[in-house]
N, C-alpha and C positions, 0 to 999 in steps of 0.2 A: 344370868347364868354365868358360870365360871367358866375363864376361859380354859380352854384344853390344855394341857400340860404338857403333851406332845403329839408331832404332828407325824401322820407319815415318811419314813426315812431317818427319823434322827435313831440315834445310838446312843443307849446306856450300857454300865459296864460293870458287871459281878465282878470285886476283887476278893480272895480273904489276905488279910495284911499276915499275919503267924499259920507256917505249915500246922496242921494237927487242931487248930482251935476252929469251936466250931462258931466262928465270928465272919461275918459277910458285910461287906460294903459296897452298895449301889454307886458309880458314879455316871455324872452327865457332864462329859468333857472332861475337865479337871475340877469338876466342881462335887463336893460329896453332895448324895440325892437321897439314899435311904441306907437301911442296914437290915441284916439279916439274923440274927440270935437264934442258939440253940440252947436252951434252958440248964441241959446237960452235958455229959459226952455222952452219953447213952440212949438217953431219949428223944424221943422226937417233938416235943413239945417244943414252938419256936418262937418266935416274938421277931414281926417285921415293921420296922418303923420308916413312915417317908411324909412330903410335908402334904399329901392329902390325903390319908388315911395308916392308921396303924392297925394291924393285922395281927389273929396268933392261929396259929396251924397246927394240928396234931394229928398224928395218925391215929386210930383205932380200929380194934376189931380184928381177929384171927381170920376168923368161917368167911365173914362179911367186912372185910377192908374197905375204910374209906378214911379221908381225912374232914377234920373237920376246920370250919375257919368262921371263925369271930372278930367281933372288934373287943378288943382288950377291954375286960370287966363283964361283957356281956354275958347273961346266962344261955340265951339264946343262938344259935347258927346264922349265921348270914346266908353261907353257901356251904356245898359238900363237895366232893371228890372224891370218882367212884375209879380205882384203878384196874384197868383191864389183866387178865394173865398175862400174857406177852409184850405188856406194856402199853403206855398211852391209856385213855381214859376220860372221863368226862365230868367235866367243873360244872355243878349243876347249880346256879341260881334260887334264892327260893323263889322268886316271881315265875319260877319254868324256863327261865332259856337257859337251853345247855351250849357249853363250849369245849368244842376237841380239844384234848391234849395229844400229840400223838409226835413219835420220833420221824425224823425228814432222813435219817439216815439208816444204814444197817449196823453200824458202831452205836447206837443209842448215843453220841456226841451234839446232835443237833435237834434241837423241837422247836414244836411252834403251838401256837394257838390258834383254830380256827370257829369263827362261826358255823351256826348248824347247818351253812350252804357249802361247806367247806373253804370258805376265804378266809387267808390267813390275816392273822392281828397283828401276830407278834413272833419273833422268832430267836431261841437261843441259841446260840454257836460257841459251845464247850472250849475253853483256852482261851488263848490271846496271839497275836500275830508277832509277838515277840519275846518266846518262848525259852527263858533263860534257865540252866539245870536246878538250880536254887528255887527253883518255882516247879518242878515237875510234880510234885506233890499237892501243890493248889490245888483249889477247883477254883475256876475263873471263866467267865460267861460273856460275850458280846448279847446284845438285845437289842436286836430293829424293831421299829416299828412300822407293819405291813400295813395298818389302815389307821383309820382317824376315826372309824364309825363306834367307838365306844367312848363310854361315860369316865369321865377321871378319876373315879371310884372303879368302875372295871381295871382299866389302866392301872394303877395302885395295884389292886387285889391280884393280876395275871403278871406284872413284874415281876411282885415278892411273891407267890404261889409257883409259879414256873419255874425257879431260882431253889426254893424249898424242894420241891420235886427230884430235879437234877441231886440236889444232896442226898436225897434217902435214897435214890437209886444208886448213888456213887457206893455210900455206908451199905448197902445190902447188897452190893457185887461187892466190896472187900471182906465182906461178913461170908461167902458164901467163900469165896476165895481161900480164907484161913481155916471155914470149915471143910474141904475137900484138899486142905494141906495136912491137913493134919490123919 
């Protein structure tokens, strides 16, 4: 069996290096871990690469919104993502086990993932602890890790899915933003 890739308590770290692009990079310490792509600036089609699994994410569907996520080339679904109206929502496995997404705050700044007992896995915390004005534009993500009890394949797929999430929620509050400005 492989060993686990991360244990309880450690910290990874959502950067983007250029305000405006839609390019994300995982780090663990100072060491790069995986990265985040967005296909376009428009779409949501995304490409997450890290060194145990590579991941692509898309949103679909108006009536019936979900995202969908594959392994790169796959014609098939791994998993889906059913997101709730007021946010948060549920990463549903095809084997059947579902996992909460759901906001830990009332600013939508902080999520987590839990199992369907409600124990959390993983949790992200929007920014960074050294918050310089040249970066206010970022999105940038801290990521603990709450438990050990998942596969390194989950761990991969809730990293880079969790991280995605946060962007389209970012991009549809400025989308909504410019549309009630205008």
């Amino acid at each position: 069996m492989q060993e686990f890739a991360t244990q309880a308590g450690d910290e990874l770290y959502w950067r983007q290096p250029k305000t405006g692009a839609r390019y994300f990079e995982l780090f663990r310490g100072e060491q790069a871990f995986g990265s985040l792509e967005f296909r376009s600036l428009w779409g949501t089609l995304a490409a997450a690469k890290n060194p145990i699994q590579d991941w692509s994410f898309k949103r679909m569907g108006f009536m019936n919104p979900h995202v969908t996520i594959r392994h790169p080339g796959a014609e098939s679904d791994y998993a889906l993502y059913f997101p709730k109206v007021f946010g948060g929502g549920t990463l549903q496995l095809l084997d059947g086990r579902p996992f909460a997404w759901e906001p830990v705050n009332f600013w939508r700044t902080q999520w987590r993932f839990t199992d369907k007992n409600g124990s959390p896995i993983m949790r992200f915390d929007q920014g960074s602890e050294e918050r310089r004005m040249s970066e206010f534009a970022k999105l940038e993500s801290r990521v603990k890790i709450e438990s050990s009890r998942i596969t390194n394949q989950e761990f991969s797929l809730m990293a880079s899915l969790g991280f995605y999430l946060m962007a389209l929620y970012q991009a549809d509050a400025a989308a909504a933003g410019n549309a009630l400005s205008n």
